[in-house]
C-alpha positions in Angstrom: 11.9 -4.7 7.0 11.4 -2.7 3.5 7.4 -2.9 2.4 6.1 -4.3 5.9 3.7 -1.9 6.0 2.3 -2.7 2.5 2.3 -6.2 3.7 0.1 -6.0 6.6 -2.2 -3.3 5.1 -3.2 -6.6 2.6 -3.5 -8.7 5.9 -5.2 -6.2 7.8 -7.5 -6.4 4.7 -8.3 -9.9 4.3 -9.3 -10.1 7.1 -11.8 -12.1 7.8 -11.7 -14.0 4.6 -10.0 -17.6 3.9 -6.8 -15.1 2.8 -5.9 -14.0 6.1 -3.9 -16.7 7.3 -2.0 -17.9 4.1 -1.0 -13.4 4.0 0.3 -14.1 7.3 1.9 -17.3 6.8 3.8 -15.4 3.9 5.0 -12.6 5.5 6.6 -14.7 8.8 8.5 -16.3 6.0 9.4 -12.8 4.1 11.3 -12.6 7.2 11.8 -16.4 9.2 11.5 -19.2 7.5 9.1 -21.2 9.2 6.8 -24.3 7.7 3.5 -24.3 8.8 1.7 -21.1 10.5 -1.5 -21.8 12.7 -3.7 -19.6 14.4 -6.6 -20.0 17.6 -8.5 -17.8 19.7 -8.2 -18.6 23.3 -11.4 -17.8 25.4 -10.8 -17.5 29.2 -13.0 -17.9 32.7 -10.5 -15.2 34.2 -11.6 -15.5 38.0 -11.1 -19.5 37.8 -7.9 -19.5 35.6 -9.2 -21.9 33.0 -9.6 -22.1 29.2 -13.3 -22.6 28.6 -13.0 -22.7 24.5 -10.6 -23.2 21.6 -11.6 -21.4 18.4 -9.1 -22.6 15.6 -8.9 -20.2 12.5 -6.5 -22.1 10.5 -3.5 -23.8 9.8 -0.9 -22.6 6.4 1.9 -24.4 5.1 1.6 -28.0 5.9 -1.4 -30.2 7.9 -2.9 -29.2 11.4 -0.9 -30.1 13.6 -3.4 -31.7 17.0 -0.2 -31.7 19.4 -2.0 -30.8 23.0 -0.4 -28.1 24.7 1.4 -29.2 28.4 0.0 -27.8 31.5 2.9 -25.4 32.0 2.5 -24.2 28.2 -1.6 -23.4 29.0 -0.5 -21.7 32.1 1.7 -19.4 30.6 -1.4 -18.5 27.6 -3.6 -18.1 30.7 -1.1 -16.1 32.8 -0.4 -13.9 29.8 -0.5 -10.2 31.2 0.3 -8.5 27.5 1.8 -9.5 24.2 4.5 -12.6 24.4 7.0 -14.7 22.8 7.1 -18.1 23.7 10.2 -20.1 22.4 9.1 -23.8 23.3 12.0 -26.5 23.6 12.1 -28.7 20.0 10.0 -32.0 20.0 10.8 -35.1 18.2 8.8 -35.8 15.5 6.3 -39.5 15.9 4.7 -41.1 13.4 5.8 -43.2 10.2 7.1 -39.8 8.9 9.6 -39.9 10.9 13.4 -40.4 10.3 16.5 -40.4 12.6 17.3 -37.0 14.6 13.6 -35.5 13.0 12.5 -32.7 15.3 10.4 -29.6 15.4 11.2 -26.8 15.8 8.3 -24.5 17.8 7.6 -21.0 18.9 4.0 -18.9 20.0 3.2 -15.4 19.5 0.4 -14.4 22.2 -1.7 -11.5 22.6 -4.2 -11.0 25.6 -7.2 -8.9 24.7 -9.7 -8.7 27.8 -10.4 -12.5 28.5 -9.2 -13.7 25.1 -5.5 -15.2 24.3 -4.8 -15.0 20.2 -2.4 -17.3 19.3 -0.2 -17.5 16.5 2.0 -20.8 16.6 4.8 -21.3 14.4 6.4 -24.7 13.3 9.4 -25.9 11.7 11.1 -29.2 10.8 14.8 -29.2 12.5 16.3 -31.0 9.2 15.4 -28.3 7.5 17.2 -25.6 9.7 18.3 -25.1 13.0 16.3 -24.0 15.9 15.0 -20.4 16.1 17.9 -18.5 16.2 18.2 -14.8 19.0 18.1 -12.8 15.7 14.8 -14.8 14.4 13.5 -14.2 17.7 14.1 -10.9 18.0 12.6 -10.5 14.3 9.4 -12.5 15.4 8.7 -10.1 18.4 8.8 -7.1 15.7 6.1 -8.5 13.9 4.3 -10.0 16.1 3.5 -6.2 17.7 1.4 -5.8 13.9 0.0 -8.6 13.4 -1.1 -10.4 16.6 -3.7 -7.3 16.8 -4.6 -7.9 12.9 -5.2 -11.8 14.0 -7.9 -10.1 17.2 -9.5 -8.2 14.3 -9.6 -11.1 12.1 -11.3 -13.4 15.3 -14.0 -11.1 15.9 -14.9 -10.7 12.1 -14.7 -14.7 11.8 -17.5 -15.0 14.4 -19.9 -11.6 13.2 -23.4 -12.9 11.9 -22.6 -13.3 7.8 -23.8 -10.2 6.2 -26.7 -12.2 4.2 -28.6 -12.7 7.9 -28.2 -9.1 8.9 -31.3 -6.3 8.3 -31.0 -4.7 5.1 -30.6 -1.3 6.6 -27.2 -2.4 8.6 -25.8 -4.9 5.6 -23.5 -2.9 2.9 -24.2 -3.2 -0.8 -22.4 -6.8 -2.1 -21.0 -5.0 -4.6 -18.9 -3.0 -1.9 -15.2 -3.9 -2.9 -13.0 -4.3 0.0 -11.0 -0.6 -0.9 -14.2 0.8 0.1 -14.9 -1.1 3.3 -11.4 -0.3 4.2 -11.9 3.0 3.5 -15.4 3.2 5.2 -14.1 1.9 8.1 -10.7 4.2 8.3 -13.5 7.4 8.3 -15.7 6.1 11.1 -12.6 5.4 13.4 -11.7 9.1 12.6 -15.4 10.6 13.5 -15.2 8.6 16.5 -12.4 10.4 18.1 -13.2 13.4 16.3 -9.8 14.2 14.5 -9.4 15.7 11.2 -6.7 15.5 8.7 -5.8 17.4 5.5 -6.9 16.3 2.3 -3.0 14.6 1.6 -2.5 13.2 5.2 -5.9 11.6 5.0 -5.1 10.3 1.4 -1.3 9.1 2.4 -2.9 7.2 5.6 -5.6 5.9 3.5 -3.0 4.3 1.0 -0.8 2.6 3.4 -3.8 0.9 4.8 -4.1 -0.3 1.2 -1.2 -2.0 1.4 0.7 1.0 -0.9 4.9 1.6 0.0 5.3 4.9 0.1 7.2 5.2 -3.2 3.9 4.6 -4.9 2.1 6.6 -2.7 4.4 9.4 -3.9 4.1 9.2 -7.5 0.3 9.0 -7.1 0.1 12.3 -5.3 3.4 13.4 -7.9 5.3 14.4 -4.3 8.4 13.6 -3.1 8.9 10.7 -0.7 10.2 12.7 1.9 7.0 14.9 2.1 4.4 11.6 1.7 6.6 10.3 4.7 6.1 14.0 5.9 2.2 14.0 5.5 2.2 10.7 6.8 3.9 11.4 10.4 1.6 14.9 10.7 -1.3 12.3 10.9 0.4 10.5 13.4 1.0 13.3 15.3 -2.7 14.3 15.3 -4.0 10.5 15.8 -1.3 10.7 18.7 0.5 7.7 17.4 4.1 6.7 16.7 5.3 4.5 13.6 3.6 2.5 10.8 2.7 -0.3 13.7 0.8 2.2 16.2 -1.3 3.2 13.3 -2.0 -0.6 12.3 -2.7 -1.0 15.6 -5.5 2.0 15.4 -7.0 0.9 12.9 -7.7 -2.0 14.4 -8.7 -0.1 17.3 -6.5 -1.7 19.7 -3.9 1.2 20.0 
């Protein structure tokens, strides 16, 4: 998976914007083809079992698709104890669309979070390709660890009061460019737990949350790859992390 990180350093960065899904929808298919990407937030009464809201943010690819989930597909996004991988059976295609042997072809990514479920579901049409395949699967669960958490992030920025209806002394400038929110953001998580890095572990971590690979990240500091990647895993040391996805997961403060 060469330049994931890059990749969801740009998701983790839009964010909360329209971009965010149509980032995601691209990477999935960097790695499985799939034709239309939608995402919901899930909100939970925990002690009765039941799913008390819906929050859609978005659909990619293709129209919104307003199939109702079963009873034993609910109770699986309820039951949901960590991060899953649901590969749902393929379901013929209705409608005046439809042509002989049309199917799709479905699977969820889930993520609990306290009483929330995020969901990612992923669609494809069967006369385009097979069914999901073990190695697609497998490829899905790797990414799904990065950005199920960046989809949480993106939820709870979707539903923050707009920055316009926010005192003047908590709003940022609107002239802050998103580098420098992302940046902003990166040095309060690090006063927070009260960790300090070097000048060129701070700047290598600070580049591959900007979506950098770590070529370019090594000509701009005129270093060797080997000692950016070097840098890189010293911060991860000190942030007690392991690999580019526990530190997109801290940043997003789900690690």
């Amino acid at each position: 998976m060469d330049n994931f990180f890059a990749k969801i350093g740009q998701v983790i960065t839009d964010s909360g914007t329209d971009n965010f899904l149509a980032g995601i929808h691209r990477l999935i298919n960097d790695y499985v083809p799939v034709d239309v990407t939608e995402a919901s937030n899930w909100t939970l009464d925990e002690k009765r079992r039941t799913v008390t809201a819906v929050q859609r943010l978005g659909s990619w690819g293709g129209a919104a698709r307003r199939d109702e989930a079963d009873a034993a597909i609910v109770g699986r996004i309820v039951d949901a104890k960590d991060s899953q991988l649901i590969h749902l059976k393929p379901r013929a295609i209705t409608g005046e669309a439809q042509q002989a042997g049309d199917t799709v072809c479905r699977c969820i990514l889930l993520h609990r979070q306290e009483n929330c479920r995020y969901v990612i579901s992923l669609y494809r049409a069967s006369r385009h390709s097979q069914d999901f395949s073990l190695q697609e699967l497998s490829a899905l669960k790797q990414i799904s660890d990065a950005i199920l958490p960046a989809l949480g992030h993106h939820a709870r920025k979707k539903t923050q009061k707009p920055w316009a209806e926010m005192p003047p002394s908590i709003a940022p400038a609107p002239a802050e460019s998103q580098a420098a929110r992302l940046q902003r953001s990166f040095d309060e998580r690090l006063r927070r737990i009260g960790v300090r890095l070097s000048s060129r572990e701070y700047q290598v971590c600070l580049a591959h949350l900007r979506g950098h690979t770590l070529p370019a990240i090594a000509r701009q500091l005129s270093v060797r790859e080997s000692t950016a990647a070097t840098y890189f895993r010293r911060a991860g040391i000190k942030l007690n992390l392991s690999g580019r996805h526990g530190f997109a997961k801290w940043m997003l403060g789900t690690a």
